[in-house]
N, C-alpha and C positions, 0 to 999 in steps of 0.2 A: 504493500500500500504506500502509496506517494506520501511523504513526510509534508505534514500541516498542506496539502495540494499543491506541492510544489512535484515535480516530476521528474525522475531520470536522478536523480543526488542522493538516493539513500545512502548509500554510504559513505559518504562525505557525513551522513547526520552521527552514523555510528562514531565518526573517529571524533566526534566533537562530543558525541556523548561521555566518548572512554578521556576524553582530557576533562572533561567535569570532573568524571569519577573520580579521576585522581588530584584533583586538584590542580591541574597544572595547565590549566586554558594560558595560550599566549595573549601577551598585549596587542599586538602588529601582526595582520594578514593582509594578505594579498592573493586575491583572488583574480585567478584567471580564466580564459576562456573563447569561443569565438563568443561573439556580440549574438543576443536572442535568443540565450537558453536558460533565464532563469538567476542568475549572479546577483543584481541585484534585488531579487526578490526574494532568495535565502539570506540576504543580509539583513533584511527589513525583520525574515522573521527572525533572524538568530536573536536581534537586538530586542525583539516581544518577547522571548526566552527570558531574555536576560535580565529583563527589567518587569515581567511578569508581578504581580502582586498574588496573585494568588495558590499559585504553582512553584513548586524548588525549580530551580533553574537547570537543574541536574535532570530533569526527565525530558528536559524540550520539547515540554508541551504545552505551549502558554495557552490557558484561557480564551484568550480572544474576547473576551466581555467585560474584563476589570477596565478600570479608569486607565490604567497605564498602557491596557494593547490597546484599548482602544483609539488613545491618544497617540499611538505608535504607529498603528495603521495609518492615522489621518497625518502622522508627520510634525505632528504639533509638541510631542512629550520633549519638556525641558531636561531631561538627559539624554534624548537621543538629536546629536549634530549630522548635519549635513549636507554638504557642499557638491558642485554639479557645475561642468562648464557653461558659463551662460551662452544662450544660442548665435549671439550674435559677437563672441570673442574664439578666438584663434585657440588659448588654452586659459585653464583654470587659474581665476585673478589672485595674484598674492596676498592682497590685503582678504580676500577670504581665509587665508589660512593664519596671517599674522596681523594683520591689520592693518590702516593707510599709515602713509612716511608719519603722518601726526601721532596715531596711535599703534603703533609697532609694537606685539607682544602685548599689545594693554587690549585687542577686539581681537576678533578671525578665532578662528577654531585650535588652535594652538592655546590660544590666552583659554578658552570657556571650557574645554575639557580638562585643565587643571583644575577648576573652582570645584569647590566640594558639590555633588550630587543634589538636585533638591527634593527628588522622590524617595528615592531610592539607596541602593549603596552601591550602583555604577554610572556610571558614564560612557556612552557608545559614539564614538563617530564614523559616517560611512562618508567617503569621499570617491563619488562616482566620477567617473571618464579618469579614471586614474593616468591613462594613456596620453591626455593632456595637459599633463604637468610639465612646464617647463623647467630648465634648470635652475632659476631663483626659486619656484614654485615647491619644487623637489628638494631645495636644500634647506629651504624652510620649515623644511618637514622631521628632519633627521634627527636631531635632539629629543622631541617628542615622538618618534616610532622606537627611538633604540630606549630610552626611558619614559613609558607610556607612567603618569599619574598611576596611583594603586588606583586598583579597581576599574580602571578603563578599558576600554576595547578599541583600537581603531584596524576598520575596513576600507581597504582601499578596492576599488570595481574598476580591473579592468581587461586588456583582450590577452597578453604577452608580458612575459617576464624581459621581452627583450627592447620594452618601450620604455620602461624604466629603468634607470640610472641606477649602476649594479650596488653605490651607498643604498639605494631605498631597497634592493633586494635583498642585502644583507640584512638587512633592520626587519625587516617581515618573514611570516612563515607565509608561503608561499603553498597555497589551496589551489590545486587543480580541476575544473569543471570540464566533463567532456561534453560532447556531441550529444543532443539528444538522440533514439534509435528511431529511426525515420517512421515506423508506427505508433511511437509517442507524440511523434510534431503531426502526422494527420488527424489522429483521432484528438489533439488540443485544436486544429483548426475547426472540426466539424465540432466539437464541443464547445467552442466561445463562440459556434454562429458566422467563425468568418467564411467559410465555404460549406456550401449545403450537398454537394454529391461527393462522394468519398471517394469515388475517382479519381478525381480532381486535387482532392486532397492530396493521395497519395502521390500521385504524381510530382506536387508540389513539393512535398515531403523528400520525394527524391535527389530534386533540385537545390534545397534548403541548406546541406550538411550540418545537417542535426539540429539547423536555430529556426524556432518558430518564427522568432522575429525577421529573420530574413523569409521566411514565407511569406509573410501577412509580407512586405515590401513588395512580392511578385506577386500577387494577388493587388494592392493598390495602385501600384506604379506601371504596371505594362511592359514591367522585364521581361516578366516570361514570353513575352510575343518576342521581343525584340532580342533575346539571348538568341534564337539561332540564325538572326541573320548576324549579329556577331563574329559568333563561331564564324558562320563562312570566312567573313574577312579575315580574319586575324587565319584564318587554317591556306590562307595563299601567300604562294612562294614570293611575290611582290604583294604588299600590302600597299592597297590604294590609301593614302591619308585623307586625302582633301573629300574623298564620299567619306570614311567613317568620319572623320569629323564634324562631319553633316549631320549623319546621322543621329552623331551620339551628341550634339546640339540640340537638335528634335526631342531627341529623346527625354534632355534635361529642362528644355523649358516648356514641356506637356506635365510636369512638375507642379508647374505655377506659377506667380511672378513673385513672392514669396521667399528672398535668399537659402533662409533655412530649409527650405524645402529643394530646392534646388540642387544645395554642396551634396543633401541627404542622396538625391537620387543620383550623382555624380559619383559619391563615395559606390555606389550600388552598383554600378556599371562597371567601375573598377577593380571593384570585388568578384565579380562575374569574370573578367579577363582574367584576374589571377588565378583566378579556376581552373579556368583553359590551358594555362602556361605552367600551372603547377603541375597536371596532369600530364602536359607533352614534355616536359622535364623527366617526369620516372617513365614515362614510355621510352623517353631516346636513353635514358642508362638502364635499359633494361626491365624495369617492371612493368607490371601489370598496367593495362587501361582503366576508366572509368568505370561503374559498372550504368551507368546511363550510355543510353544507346544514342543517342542523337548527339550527346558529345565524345562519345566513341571515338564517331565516325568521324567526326572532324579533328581530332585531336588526331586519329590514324593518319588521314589525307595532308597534316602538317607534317608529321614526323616522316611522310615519304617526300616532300617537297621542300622544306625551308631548311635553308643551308643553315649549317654552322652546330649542330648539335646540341645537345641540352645546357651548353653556355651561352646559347642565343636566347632560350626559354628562359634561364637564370636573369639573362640582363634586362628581358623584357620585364619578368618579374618585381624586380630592382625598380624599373624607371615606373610602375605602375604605384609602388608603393611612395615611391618620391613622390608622385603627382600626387596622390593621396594626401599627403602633407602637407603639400600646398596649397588645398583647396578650403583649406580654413583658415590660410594667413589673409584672407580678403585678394588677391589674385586676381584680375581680371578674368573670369572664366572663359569667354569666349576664345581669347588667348590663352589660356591656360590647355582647353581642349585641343588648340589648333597645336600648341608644343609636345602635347600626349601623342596626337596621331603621328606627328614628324617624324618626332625620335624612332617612335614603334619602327617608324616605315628604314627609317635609316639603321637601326638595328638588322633588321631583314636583309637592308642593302650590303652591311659589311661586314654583318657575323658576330661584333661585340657592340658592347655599349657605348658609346663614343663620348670622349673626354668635351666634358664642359670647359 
């Protein structure tokens, strides 16, 4: 049975049971995982656990009715912090964690989870899009992850151990989320309502690797139609830029006119090529294909056509996740898409990544 309805983590619930038991829960995690399986929603509950009024915190079963989850649920209970990049910043602002040049160490989440508790006998803070910390951000942090306050907890949500700065990974114990199994993310789509034939579902699900959230994305955004004219492009020996550029233009602003909506479905696109490229990677050193058929086939028809071997698939990989990065410094996007498709195409043309 799924822990408090959350899916696919039970056993992440037992090893956090067994550090109750013993007494010896750490201060600092860092949870990882792909994006849309659930991370931040086992953090919300750990923290109703922990700050339960009715329940020992030792069975991780909170209630759900007292004053304290329920004010946990809603985000509001004064010992649970937490901070989240605002949608319209690049990464997560310092003075959230420490406070402005005026109040430095006196506001931000560093200063308010040292102050003694005012419900309870903890304090929790979860600090989502951990992956948006920059480096003043991240060293702002350090002091307070390697000496959490007694009785504290901080949660950091985010995708890789290898987005943060290896200080912030020493300082946390380092919780791994997997994939959910592709008949947990259909049967969560047809159970929240967002797809009614289970067909469909699945399908999705297949598409998904393992994150609901990236379903529910193909289901509202029009990926799914648009991934396999993708695939084509990217699966030939000369990559046209200036159509996919076009296209995947189109593609982002059927988004909206809305920025945040926008970078979202930009990120999404990119995510979908790294698929691609991940795939024709272990097919050119040898492994196994996909097990979707429709990216098979095209991942097949690359690795018979595009020069350069699976250091060409590396560097595409490379300059996909760079663009990715730069699609939240505020970037010109039109430009920014038109410098995605080039390099792509110039990758194809000489086999490596080519020096900026």
């Amino acid at each position: 049975m799924a822990w408090q309805g959350i899916e696919g983590h039970d056993e992440l619930v037992e090893r956090f049971r067994s550090a109750l038991a013993r007494g010896r829960l750490s201060g600092s995690f860092l949870f990882v995982g792909p994006a849309g399986i659930g991370k931040h929603t086992f953090a919300l509950k750990m923290a109703q656990t922990l700050l339960c009024q009715a329940r020992p915190e030792i069975d991780l079963d909170p209630c759900g009715t007292c004053g304290a989850c329920t004010q946990v649920a809603a985000q509001t209970h004064p010992d649970l912090l937490t901070v989240a990049k605002p949608v319209d910043r690049a990464y997560i602002p310092v003075q959230l964690l420490i406070g402005d040049k005026d109040h430095r160490m006196r506001e931000g989440l560093c200063h308010d989870i040292a102050l003694k508790p005012y419900m309870g006998d903890r304090k929790i803070a979860i600090i989502d899009d951990a992956d948006f910390l920059n480096a003043e951000g991240a060293n702002s942090l350090l002091k307070t992850l390697e000496e959490p306050p007694p009785r504290s907890v901080l949660i950091l949500v985010g995708t890789t151990p290898a987005k943060q700065l290896p200080t912030i990974r020493s300082r946390c114990r380092v919780i791994r989320f997997d994939p959910l199994p592709e008949d947990t993310v259909a049967d969560l789509l047809v159970r929240g309502g967002h797809v009614t034939d289970p067909g469909q579902a699945r399908k999705l699900a297949q598409l998904a690797d393992g994150s609901v959230g990236r379903a529910l994305q193909m289901v509202d955004g029009g990926l799914a139609e648009f991934r396999p004219k993708l695939f084509a492009a990217l699966s030939r020996p000369v990559l046209e830029s200036v159509r996919l550029a076009s296209a995947a233009q189109s593609l982002i602003e059927d988004a909206g006119k809305e920025a945040p909506k926008r970078r979202a479905r930009f990120h999404q696109l990119l995510d979908t090529a790294i698929d691609f490229y991940r795939h024709l990677m272990r097919v050119l050193s040898g492994g196994a294909g996909p097990d979707d058929p429709e990216l098979a086939q095209h991942v097949s028809e690359a690795a018979g056509k595009i020069a350069g071997g699976a250091e060409v698939a590396a560097a595409c990989i490379d300059h996909c996740l760079e663009t990715s990065e730069s699609i939240d410094r505020n970037v010109h996007q039109t430009t920014l898409i038109e410098f995605w498709a080039d390099r792509l195409a110039e990758i194809y043309r000489t086999g490596y990544a080519p020096v900026r």
